[in-house]
N, CA, C and O of each residue as an XYZ file, in Angstrom:
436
protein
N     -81.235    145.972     39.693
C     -81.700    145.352     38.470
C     -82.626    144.189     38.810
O     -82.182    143.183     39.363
N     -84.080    144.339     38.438
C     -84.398    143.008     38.459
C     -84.402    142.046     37.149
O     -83.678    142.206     36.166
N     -85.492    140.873     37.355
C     -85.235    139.931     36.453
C     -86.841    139.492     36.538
O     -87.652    139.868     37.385
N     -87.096    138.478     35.279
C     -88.002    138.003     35.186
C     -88.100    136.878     36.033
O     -87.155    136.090     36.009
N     -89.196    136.613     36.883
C     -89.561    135.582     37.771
C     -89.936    134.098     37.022
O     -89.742    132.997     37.538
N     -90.511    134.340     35.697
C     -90.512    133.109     35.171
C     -89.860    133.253     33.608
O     -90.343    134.165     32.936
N     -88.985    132.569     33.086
C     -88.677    131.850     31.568
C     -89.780    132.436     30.304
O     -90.996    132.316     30.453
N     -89.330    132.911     29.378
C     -90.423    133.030     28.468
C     -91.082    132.063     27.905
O     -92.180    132.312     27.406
N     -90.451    130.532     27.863
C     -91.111    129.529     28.156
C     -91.292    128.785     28.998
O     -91.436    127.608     28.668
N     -91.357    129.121     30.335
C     -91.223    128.946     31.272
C     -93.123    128.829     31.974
O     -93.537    128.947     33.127
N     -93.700    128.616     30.955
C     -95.121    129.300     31.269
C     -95.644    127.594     31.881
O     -96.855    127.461     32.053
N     -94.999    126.726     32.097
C     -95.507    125.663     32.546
C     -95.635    125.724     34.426
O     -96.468    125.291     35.223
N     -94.612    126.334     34.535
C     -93.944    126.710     36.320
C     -95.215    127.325     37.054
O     -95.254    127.411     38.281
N     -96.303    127.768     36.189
C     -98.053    128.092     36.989
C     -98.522    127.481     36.092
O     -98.147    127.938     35.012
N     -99.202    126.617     36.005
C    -100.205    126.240     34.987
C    -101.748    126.888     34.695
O    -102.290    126.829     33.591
N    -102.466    127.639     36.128
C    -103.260    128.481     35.697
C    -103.049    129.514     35.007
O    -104.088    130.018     34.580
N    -101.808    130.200     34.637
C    -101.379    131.672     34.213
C    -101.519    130.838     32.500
O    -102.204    131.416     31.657
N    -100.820    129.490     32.132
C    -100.331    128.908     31.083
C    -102.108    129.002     30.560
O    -102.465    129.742     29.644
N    -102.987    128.180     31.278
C    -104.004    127.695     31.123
C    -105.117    129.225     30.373
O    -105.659    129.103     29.275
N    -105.235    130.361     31.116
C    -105.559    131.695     30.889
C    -105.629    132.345     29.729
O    -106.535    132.719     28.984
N    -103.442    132.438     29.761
C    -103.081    132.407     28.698
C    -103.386    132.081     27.232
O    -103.419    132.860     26.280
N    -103.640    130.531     27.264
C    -103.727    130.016     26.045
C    -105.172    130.230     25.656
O    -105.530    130.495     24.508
N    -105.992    130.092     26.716
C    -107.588    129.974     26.165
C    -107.851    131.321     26.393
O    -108.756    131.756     25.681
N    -107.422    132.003     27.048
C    -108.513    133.501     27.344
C    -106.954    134.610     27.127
O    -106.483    135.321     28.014
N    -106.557    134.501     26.079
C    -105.344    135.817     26.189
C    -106.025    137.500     26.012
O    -105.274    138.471     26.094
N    -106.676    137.566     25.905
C    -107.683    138.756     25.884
C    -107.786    139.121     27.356
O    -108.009    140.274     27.723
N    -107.629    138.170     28.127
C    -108.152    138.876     29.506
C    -106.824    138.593     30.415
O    -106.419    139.249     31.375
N    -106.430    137.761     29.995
C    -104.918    137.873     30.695
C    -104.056    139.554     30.173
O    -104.070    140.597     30.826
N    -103.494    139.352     29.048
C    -103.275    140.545     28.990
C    -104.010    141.910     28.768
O    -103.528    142.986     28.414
N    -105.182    141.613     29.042
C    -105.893    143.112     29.645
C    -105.438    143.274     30.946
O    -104.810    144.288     31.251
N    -105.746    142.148     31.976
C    -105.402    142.397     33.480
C    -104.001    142.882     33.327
O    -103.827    144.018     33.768
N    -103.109    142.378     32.883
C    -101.753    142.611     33.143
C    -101.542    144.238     32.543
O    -100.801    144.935     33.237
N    -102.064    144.802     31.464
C    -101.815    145.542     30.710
C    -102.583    146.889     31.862
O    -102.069    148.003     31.967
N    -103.904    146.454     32.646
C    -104.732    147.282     33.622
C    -103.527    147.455     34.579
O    -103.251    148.628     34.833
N    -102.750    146.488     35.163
C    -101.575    147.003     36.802
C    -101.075    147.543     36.232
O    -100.768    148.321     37.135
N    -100.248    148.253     34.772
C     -99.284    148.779     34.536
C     -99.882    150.069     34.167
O     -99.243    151.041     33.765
N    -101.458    149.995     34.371
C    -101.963    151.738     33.786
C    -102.711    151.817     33.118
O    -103.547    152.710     33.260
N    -102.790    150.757     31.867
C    -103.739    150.532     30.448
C    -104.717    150.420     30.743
O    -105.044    150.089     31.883
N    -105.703    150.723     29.575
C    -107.445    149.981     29.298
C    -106.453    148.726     29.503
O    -105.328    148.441     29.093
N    -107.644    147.964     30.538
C    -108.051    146.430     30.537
C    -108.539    146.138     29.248
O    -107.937    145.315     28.558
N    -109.661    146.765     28.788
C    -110.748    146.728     28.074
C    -109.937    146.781     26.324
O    -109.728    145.802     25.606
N    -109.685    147.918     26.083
C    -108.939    148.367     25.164
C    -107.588    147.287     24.511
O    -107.244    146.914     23.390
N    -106.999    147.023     26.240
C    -105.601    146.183     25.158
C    -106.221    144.496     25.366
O    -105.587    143.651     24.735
N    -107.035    144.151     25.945
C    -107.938    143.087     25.830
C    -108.597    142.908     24.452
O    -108.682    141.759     24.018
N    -108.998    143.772     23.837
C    -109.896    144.070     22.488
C    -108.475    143.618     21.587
O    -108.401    142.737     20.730
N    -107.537    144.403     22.018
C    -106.173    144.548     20.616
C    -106.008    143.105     20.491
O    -105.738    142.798     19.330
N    -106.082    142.057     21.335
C    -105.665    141.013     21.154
C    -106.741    140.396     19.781
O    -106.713    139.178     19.606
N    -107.179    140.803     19.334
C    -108.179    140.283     18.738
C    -107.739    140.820     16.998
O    -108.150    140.260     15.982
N    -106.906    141.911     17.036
C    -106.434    143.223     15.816
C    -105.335    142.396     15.126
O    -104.396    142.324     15.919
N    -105.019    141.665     13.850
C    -103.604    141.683     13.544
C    -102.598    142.851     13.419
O    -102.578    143.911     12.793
N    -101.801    142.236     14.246
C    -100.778    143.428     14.162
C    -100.762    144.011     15.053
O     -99.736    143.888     15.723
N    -101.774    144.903     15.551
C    -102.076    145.397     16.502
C    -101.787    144.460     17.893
O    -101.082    144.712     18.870
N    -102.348    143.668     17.679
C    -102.166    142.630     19.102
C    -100.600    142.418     19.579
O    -100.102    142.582     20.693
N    -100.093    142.059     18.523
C     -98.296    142.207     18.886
C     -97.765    143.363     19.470
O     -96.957    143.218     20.387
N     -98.044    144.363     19.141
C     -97.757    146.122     19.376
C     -98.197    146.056     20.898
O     -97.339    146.286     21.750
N     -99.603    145.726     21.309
C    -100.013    146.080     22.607
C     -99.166    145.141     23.593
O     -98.831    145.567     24.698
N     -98.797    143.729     23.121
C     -97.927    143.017     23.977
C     -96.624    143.362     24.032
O     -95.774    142.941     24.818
N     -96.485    144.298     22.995
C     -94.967    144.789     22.972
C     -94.608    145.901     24.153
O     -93.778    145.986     25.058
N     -95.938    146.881     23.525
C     -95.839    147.719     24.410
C     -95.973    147.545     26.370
O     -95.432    147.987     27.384
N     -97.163    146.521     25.921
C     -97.541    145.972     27.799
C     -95.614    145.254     28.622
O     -95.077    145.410     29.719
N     -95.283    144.641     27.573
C     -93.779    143.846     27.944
C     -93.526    145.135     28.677
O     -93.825    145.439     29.832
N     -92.833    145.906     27.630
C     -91.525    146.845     27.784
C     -92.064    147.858     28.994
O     -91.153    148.499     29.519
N     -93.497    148.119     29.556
C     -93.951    148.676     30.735
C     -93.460    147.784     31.764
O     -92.610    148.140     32.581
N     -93.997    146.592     31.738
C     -93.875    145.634     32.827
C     -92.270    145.293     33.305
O     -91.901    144.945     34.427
N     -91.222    145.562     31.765
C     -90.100    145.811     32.021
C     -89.795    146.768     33.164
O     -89.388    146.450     34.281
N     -90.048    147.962     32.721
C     -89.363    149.527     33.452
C     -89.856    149.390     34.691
O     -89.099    149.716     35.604
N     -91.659    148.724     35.153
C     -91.421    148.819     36.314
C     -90.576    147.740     37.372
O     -90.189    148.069     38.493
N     -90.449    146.841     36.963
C     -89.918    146.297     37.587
C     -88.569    145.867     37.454
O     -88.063    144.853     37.934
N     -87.943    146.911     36.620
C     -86.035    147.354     36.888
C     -85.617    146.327     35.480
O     -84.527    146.533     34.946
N     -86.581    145.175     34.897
C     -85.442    144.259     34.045
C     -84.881    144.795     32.763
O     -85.515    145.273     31.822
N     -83.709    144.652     32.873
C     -82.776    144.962     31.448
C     -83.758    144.069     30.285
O     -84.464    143.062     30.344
N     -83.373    145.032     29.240
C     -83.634    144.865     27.860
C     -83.960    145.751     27.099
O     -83.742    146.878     27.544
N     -84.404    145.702     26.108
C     -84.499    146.690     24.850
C     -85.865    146.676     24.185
O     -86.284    145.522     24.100
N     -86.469    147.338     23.821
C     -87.281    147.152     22.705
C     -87.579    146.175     21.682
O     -88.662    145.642     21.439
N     -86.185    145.980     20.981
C     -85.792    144.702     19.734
C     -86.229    143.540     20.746
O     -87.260    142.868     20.750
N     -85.226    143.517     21.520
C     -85.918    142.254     22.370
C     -87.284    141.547     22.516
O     -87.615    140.442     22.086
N     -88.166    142.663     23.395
C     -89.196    142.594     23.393
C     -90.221    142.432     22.199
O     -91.181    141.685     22.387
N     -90.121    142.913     21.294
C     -90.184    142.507     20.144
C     -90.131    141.268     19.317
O     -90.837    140.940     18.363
N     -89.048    140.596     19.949
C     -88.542    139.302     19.512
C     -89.704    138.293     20.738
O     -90.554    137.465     20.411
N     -89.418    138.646     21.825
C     -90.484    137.766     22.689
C     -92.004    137.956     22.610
O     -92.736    137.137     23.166
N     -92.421    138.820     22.058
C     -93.877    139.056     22.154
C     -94.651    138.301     20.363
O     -95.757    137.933     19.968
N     -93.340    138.408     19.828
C     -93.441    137.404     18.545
C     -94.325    135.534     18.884
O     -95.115    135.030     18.086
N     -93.966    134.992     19.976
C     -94.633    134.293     20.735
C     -95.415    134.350     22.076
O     -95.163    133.939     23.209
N     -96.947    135.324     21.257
C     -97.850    136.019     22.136
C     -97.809    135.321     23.535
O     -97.306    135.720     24.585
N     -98.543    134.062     23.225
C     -99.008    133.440     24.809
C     -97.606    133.239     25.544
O     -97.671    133.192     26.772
N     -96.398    133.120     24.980
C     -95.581    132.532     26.015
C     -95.335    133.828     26.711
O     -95.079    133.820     27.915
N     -95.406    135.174     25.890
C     -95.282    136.803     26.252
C     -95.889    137.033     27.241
O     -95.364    137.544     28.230
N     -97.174    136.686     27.164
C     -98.401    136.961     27.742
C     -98.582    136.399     29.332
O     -99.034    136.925     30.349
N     -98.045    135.167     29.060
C     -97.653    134.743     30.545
C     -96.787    134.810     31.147
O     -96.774    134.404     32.309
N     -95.802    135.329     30.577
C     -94.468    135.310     31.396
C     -95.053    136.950     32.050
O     -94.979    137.080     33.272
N     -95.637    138.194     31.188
C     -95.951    139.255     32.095
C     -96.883    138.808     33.043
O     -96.651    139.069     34.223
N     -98.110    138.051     32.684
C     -98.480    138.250     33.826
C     -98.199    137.450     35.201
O     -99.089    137.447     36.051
N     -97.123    136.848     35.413
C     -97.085    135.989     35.851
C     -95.906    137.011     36.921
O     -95.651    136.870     38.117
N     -95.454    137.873     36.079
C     -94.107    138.279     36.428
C     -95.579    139.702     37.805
O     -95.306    139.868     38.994
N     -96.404    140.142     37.376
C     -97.333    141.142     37.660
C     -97.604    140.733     38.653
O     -97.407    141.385     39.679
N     -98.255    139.269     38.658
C     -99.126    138.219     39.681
C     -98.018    138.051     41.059
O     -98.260    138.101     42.264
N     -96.905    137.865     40.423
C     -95.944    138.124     41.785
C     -95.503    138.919     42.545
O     -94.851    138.769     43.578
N     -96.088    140.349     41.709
C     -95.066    141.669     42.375
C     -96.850    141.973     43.197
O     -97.087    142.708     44.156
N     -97.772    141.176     42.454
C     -99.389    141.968     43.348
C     -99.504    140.872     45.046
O    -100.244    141.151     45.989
N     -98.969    140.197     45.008
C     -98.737    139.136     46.075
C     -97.788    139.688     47.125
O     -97.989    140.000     48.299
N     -96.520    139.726     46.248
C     -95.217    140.384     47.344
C     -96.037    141.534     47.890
O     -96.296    141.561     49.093
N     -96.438    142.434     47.114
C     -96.364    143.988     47.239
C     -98.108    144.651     47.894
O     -98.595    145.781     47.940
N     -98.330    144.042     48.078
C    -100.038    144.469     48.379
C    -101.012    144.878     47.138
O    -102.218    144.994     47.358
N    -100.552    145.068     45.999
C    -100.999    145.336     44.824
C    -101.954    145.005     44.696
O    -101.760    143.799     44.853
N    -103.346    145.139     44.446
C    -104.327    144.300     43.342
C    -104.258    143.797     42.635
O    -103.315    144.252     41.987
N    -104.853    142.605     41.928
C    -104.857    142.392     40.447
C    -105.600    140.489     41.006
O    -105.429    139.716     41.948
N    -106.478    140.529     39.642
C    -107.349    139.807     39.769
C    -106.443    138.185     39.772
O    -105.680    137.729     38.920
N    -106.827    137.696     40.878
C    -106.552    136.081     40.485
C    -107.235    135.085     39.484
O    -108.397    134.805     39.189
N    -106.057    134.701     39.118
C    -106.890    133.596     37.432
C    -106.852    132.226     37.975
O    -107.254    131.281     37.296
């Protein structure tokens, strides 16, 4: 089982991921939404959709969940992606660590 590497408000513990986050969430969660498989492009755009934008962070969460083993549910995720940017950084932040450990790609912010 894993776990999340940072707090869902926890987005202070990197301040560039926080910083990204808040001003550029379009490209944070495109990158993050690109390691798990997605249009960059596409769930980058959703951030911009009401409604839509929640759905793609919902959906980007609950990927970033499965791959990397953490318990939870859907409802959950749901409930955390309700506060986009703190969502937004806690995946990519959680991504940014497994592309470091793991040889992975993914763009540094």
């Amino acid at each position: 089982m894993g776990e999340w590497k940072q707090g869902l408000f926890g987005c202070f513990g990197n301040c560039g991921i926080c910083i990204v986050s808040y001003f550029l969430p379009c490209y944070a969660h495109g990158k993050t939404a690109e390691a798990v498989g997605d249009s960059c492009f596409m769930c980058g755009l959703a951030i911009f959709v009401p409604l839509l934008n929640w759905y793609a962070i919902l959906k980007t969460r609950g990927k970033v969940r499965e791959k990397h083993g953490i318990p939870g549910t859907t409802g959950k995720d749901a409930l955390a992606s309700c506060c986009a940017v703190c969502s937004i950084a806690q995946q990519k932040a959680q991504m940014q660590v497994t592309a470091v450990g793991t040889g992975e790609s993914m763009a540094r912010c």
